[in-house]
Every structure is written in structure tokens, then in C-alpha cells.
C-alpha positions in Angstrom: 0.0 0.0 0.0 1.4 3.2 -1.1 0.2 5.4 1.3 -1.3 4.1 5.1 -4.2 5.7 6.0 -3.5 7.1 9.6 -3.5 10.1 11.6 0.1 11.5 9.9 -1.6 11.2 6.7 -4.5 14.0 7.8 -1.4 15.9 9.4 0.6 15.7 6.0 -2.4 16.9 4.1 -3.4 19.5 6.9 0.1 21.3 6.8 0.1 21.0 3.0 -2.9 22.6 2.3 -2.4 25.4 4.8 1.0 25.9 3.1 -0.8 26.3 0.0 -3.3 28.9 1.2 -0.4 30.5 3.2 1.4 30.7 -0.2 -1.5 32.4 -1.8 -1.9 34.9 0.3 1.2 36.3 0.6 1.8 36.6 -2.7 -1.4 38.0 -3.1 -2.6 35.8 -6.0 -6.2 36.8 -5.7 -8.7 38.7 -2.4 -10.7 34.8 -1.7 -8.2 32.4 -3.9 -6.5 31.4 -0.1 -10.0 30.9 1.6 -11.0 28.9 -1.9 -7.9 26.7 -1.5 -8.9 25.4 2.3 -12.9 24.6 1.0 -11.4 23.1 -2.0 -9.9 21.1 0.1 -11.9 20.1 2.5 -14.4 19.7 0.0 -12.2 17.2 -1.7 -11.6 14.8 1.8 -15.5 14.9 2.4 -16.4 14.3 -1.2 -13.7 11.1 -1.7 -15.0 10.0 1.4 -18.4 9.9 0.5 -17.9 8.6 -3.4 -15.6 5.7 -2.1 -18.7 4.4 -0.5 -21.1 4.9 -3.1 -18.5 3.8 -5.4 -18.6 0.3 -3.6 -22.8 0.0 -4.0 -22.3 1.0 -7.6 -20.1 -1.3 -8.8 -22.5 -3.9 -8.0 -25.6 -2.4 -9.7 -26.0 -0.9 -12.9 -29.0 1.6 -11.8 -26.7 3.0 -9.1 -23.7 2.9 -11.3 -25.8 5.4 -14.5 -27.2 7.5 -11.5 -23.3 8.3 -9.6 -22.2 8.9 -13.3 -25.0 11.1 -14.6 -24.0 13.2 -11.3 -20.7 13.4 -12.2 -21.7 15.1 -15.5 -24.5 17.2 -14.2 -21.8 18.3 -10.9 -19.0 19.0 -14.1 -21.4 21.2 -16.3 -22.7 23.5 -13.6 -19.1 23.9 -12.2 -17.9 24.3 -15.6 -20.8 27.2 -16.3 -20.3 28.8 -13.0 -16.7 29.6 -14.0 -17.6 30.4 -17.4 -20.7 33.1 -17.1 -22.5 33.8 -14.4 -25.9 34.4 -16.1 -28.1 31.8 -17.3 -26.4 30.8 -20.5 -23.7 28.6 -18.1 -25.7 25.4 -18.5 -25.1 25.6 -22.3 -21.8 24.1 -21.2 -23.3 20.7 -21.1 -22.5 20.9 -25.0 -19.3 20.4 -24.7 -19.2 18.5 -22.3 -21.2 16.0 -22.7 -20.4 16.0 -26.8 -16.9 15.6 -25.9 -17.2 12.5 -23.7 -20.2 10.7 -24.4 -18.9 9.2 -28.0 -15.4 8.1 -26.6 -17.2 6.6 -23.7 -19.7 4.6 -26.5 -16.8 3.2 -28.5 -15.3 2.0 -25.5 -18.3 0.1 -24.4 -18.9 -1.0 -28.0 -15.7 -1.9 -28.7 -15.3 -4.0 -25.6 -12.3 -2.1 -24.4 -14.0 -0.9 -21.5 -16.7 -3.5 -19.7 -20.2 -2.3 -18.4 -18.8 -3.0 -14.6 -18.1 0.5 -12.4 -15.1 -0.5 -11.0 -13.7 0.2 -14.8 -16.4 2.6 -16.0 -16.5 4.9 -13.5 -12.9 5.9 -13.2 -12.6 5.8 -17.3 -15.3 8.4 -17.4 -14.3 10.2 -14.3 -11.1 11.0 -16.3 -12.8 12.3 -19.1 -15.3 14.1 -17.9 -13.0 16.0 -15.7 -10.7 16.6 -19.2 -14.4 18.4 -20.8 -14.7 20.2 -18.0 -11.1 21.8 -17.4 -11.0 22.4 -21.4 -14.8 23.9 -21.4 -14.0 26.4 -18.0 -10.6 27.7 -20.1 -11.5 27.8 -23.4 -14.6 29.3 -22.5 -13.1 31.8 -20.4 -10.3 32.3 -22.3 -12.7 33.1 -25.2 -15.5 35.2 -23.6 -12.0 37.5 -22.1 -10.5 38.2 -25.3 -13.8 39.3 -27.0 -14.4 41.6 -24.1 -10.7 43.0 -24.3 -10.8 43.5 -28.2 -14.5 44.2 -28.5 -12.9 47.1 -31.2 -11.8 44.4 -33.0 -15.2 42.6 -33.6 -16.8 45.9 -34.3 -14.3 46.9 -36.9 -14.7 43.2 -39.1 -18.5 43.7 -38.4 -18.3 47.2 -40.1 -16.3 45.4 -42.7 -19.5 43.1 -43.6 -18.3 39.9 -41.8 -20.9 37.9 -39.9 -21.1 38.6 -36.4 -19.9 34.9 -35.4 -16.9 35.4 -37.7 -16.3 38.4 -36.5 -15.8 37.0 -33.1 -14.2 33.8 -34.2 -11.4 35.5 -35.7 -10.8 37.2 -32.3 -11.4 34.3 -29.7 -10.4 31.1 -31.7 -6.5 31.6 -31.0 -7.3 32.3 -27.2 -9.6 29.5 -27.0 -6.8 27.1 -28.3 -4.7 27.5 -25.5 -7.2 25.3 -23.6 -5.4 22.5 -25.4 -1.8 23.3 -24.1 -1.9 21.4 -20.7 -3.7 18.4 -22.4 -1.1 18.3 -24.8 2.3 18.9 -22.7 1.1 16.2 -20.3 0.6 14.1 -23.4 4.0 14.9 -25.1 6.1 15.0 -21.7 4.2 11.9 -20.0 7.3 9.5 -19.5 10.1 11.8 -19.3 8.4 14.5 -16.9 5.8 12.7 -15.0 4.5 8.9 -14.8 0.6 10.4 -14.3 -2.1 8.8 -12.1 -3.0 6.0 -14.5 0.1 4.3 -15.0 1.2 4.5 -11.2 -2.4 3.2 -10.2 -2.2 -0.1 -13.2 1.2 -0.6 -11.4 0.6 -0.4 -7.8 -2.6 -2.4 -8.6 -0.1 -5.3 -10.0 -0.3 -4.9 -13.6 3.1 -4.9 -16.0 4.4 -1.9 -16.7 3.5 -2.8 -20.5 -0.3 -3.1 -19.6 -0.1 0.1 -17.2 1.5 2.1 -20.3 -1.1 1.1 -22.5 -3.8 2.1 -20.2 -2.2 5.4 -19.8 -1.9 6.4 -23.6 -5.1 5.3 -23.8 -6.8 7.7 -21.7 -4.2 10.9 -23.0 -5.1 10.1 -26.3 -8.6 10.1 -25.2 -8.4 13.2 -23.2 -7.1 14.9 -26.2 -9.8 13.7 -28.0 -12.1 14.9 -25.9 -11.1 17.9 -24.9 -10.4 19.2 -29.0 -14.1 18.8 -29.3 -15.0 20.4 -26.0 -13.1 23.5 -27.2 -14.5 23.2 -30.8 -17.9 23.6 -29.1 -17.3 26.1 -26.4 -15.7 28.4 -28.8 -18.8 27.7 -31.5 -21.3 29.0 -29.0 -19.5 32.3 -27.6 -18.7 33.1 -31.6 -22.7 32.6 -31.9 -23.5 34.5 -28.8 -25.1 31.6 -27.1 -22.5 31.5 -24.3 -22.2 34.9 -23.2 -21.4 37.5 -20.6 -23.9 40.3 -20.2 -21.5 42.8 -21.6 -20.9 40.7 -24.3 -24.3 41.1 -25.3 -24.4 45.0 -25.7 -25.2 46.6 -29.1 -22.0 47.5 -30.8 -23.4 51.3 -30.9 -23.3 50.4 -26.8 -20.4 49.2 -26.2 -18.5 52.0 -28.5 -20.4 54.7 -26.0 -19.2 52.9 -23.0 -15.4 53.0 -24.0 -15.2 56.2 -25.3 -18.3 58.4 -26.1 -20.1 58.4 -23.2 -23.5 57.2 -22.1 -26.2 58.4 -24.4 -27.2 61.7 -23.0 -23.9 62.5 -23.5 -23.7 61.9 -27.1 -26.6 64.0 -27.2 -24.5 67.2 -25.9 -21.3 65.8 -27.5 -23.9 66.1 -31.1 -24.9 69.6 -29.5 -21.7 71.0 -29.1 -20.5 69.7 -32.4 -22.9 71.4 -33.7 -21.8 74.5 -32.0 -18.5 74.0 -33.3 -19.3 73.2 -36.9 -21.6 76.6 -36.5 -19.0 78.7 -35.0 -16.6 77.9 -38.0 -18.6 79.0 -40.5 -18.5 82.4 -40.0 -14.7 82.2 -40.0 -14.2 80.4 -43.0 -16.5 82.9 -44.7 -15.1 85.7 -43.6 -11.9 84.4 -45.3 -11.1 86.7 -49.1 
């Protein structure tokens, strides 16, 4: 057994965790990100104590086994939307998700690869849902950001005559991408950086290193899989203004007299005092010879 599960063990953890909240703090990384490391994870001891006893009704009936994974998605896509928008366009990140990982999952039933028996399901699709739902929250966010920060930029190829969803394609689509980057270090490093959870759980579990290597380019190739068509999809409904923040959603007449022009009344006087200044000119240019 790797680890014994005794009283240094919850000291370990304790001192760990207030290390990393001490961390946070200090270097100021954020006013509640200290206070959010502690619930995190606390949150985490309760929840893996309560799952590893459902886990062991599930595995032994497939009702129970569906319902503890249908959580697991439905718990994914409302943390994933939370984090994304926090008006009611968040559950629109069951999309992604769930068009991400529901087809991999399929051809590894189909296939055979994976059995219909929770002590292999559950962890398969534990894996990959969490891979949806860490691409979703940062190509989402990374998206619905950039089109905020170069709004000028959407308005200017929408005065061009491009669509409004390529408008904001060509502006989020690169920022989106980056979703993919820790997906695909872990995948290119895995071996000569790390030895991730998946091979060190086949081996400790008794497998060959052989079968545990297998099972862990399994799951980065399907992670990568997964998570490419989570960030397709996130990044297809911001460009369509499904996904949205509410600034996002201002006219682009709006938006232009937020950032510079003023509210509207203020255009009004700004018009006014054009005016004023277009009259006042006359008379000098006519009085020229």
C-alpha cells in the first residue's frame, strides 16, 4: 500500500494545504483564492470519502452505477458554467461536455475495451469528464475575455460586412486554443516528466508496466480527443452568442459609448456641441477673401 491511511496522513495533508493557502496569500494571488484553497480542500476529503462508499454500492448495480455517473456530469457542467458566465447561458456548457465524452465513452463500451462493470467505468469516465470540464471552464473563459478585451476588433470586421460569429471567431479562436496546451504537454512530456495517475495506479494495482503504459496512452489520447471537441464547441457558441457574458451582449453602438463616447445623453450634448462648433466655423471660414 502506497500510502497508510492514519493520523500523519490528515497531518501531512493538513500542513500541505495550509502551506498552499499561506502561499496564496502572501503573494497576493487573488482577495478569496486562499479561503477557496482550504474549502477546495476540505471539499475534496468529504467528497472522496463519501464517493468511495457509493462507489462500492455502484459497482455492483447498474442503476446505481448510470445515476453516480449522470452526477458526475451534471456536478461537471454547472461547475464548468459557473466559471464560465454567471448568467443563465452557463448550462449551455453541457455541450461540450457531454459531446466531448459521451462518444469516446460509446466506442469504449462498443468496442469491448471498456466492460459495463463501475469499478472500470467509473474511473474511465471520471477521467474524461474531468478533461471536458477543465477544457470547457478555459476555453470558455479564455474566449468570452479576449472578445471583451478586443470588442474594437469585432466591431471593426463587423463594419467590414463579416458575420457577427466570424467576427468573433477570428478574435477568440486563437485564445480558445490555448485550452489545449496542458492536455497536450502532459501528453508529449508523459514518461520523461511525469508517470501520471494511471500508470502509477495499473502498477501499484499489479499490472506490467507494459499493460499500465497502455492504459495510460489510452486515456491521453482520449483526453485529447475529448477535450479538441469540448473547445470546438465552447468556442462555436461564444462566436454565436449563445454563451455569453452580459457585456458581451451589448449593441455594438453600446459598447463604442461605453469605451469612449459616453452614455447616451452625453452623445446627445457631445452632437450639441458639435454642432456648436461646426456653426462657429462657418462664419470664419466665410469671412476668409
Amino acid at each position: 500500500m502506497l500510502l497508510p491511511v492514519n493520523v500523519m496522513l490528515g497531518v501531512v495533508l493538513a500542513v500541505l494545504l495550509a502551506a498552499a493557502a499561506t502561499v496564496a496569500a502572501l503573494a497576493h494571488l487573488g482577495p478569496r483564492r486562499a479561503r477557496e484553497i482550504v474549502v477546495a480542500g476540505v471539499r475534496a476529503a468529504v467528497q472522496l470519502a463519501a464517493v468511495s462508499l457509493v462507489i462500492g454500492w455502484a459497482i455492483h448495480s447498474l442503476p446505481l452505477l448510470l445515476a453516480f455517473l449522470l452526477v458526475m456530469y451534471v456536478v461537471a457542467v454547472r461547475t464548468a458554467g459557473r466559471r464560465v458566465t454567471p448568467n443563465g447561458t452557463w448550462w449551455l456548457t453541457a455541450l461540450p461536455i457531454g459531446a466531448g465524452v459521451v462518444p469516446v465513452v460509446a466506442a469504449l463500451l462498443l468496442t469491448g475495451l471498456v466492460p459495463v462493470k463501475g469499478i472500470a467505468l467509473i474511473p474511465v469516465t471520471g477521467i474524461l469528464i474531468g478533461g471536458a470540464l477543465t477544457a470547457t471552464v478555459l476555453g470558455g473563459r479564455r474566449a468570452l475575455d479576449e472578445l471583451a478585451t478586443r470588442h474594437g476588433e469585432v466591431e471593426a470586421g463587423m463594419a467590414l460586412g463579416l458575420p457577427d460569429r466570424e467576427a468573433r471567431m477570428e478574435v477568440a479562436r486563437d485564445a480558445a486554443s490555448d485550452a489545449l496546451l496542458p492536455g497536450l504537454d502532459q501528453t508529449r512530456t508523459v514518461g520523461l516528466v511525469t508517470l501520471p495517475g494511471a500508470f502509477v495506479g495499473m502498477l501499484l494495482g499489479g499490472a506490467s508496466p507494459l499493460q499500465a503504459g497502455a492504459v495510460q496512452l489510452f486515456v491521453l489520447v482520449g483526453l485529447m480527443a475529448v477535450q479538441a471537441v469540448a473547445v470546438a464547441l465552447v468556442l462555436e457558441l461564444v462566436a454565436r452568442g449563445r454563451l455569453h457574458r452580459e457585456v458581451a451582449r451589448k449593441e455594438p453602438g453600446e459598447v463604442a459609448r461605453e469605451v469612449g463616447d459616453g452614455p447616451p445623453s452625453g452623445g446627445a450634448e457631445g452632437g450639441e456641441a458639435g454642432g456648436e462648433g461646426r456653426a462657429g466655423g462657418r462664419p470664419e471660414r466665410d469671412q476668409g477673401p
